[in-house]
C-alpha positions in Angstrom: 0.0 0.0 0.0 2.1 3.0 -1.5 1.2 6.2 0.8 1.6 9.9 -1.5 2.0 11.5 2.0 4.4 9.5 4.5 7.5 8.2 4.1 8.6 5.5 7.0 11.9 4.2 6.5 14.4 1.7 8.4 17.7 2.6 8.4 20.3 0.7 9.7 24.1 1.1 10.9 25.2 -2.4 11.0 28.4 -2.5 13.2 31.2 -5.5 13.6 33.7 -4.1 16.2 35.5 -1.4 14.2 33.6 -1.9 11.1 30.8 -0.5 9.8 28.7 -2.9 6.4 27.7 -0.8 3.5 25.6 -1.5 1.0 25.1 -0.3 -3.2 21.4 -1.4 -5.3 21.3 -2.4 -8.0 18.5 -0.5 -9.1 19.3 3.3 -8.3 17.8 2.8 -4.5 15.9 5.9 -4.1 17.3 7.0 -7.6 20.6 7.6 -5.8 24.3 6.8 -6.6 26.6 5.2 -3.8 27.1 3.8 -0.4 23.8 3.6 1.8 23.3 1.8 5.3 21.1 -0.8 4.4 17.3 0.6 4.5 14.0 -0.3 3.2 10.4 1.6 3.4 8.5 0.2 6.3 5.6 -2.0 4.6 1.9 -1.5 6.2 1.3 -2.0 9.6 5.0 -3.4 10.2 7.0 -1.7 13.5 9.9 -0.4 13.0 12.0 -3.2 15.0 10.2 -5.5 12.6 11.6 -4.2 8.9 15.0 -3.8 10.7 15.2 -7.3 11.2 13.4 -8.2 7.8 16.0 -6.0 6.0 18.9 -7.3 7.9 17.6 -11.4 6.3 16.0 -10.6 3.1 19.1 -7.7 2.1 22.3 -9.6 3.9 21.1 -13.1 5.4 21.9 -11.6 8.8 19.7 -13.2 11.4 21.5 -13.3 14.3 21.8 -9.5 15.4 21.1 -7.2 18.6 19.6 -4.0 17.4 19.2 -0.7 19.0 17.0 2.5 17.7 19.2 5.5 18.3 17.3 8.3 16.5 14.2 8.6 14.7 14.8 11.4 11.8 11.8 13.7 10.5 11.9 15.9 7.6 10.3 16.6 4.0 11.8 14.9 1.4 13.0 15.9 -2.2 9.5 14.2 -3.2 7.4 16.2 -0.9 6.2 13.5 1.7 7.0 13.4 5.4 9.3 11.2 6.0 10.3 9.5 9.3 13.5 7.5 9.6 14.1 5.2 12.2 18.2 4.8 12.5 19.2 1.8 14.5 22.6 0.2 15.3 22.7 -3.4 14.7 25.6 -5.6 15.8 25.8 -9.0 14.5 27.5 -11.6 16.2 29.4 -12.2 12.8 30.7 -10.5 9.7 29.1 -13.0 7.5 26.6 -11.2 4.9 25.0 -13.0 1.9 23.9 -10.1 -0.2 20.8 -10.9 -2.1 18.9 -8.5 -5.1 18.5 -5.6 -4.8 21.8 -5.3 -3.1 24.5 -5.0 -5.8 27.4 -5.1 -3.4 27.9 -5.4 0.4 31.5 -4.4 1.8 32.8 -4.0 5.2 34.7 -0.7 6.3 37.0 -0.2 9.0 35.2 2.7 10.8 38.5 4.9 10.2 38.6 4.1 6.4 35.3 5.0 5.4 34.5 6.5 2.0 34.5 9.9 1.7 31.0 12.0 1.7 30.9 11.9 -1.7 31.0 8.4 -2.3 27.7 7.5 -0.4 24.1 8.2 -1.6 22.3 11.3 -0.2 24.7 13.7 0.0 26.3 11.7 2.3 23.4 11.4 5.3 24.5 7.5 5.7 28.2 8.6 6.8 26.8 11.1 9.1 24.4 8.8 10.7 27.7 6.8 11.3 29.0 9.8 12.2 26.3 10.3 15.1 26.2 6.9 16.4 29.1 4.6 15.5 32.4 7.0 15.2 31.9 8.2 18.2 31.3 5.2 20.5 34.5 4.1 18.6 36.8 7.0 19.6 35.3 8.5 22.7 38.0 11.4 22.9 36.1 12.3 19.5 32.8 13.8 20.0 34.5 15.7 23.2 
């Protein structure tokens, strides 16, 4: 059921020690270019918790994870529906991903060799969100 008003979104930082999964579609995800966090529109009636965990198996065959919402994101997006964005963490007990469509590639980054900005979809929003979350719980003396 396709909603012309709302957008609801799962977005997840999935996180292996120091690394941080990222994720390229196939199909121009969200007609973007580049490195997302893995995400997918929530379907109807499904929590939050719930299409974190579905996109975790159906996108990378992770089923073994802890998650953890950090942040839930509002704004108007560049198509003119509100859109809320539920970021969590998610930390599997393994680095063992089995991309399947519409992820085109699935790579592993150490948290201090992340692509540049540039290099990920949205203008880079999924490098901030690691930004937020994931850098700095990795180098405390950081965000001091």
């Amino acid at each position: 059921m396709e909603c012309s008003k709302h957008t609801l979104v799962s977005h997840i930082a999935v996180l292996h020690h120091s690394s941080a999964l990222l994720v390229k579609y196939s199909t121009g995800h969200d007609h973007q270019q580049g490195w997302f966090l893995p995400n997918d529109d929530l379907r109807h009636l499904e929590h939050p918790d719930q299409a974190a965990r579905r996109i975790l198996k159906e996108q990378l065959g992770i089923e073994d994870a802890t998650i953890k919402l950090v942040e839930i994101e509002s704004f108007v997006g560049n198509n003119e529906t509100w859109h809320l964005i539920f970021d969590y963490l998610a930390f599997p007990r393994t680095m063992k991903a089995s991309p399947s469509p519409p992820v085109a590639e699935a790579r592993w980054f150490e948290i201090d060799k992340l692509p540049s900005a540039d290099e990920f979809a949205h203008h880079g929003w999924g490098k901030s969100m690691l930004s937020k979350h994931a850098i700095a719980k990795h180098h405390p003396a950081a965000s001091m």
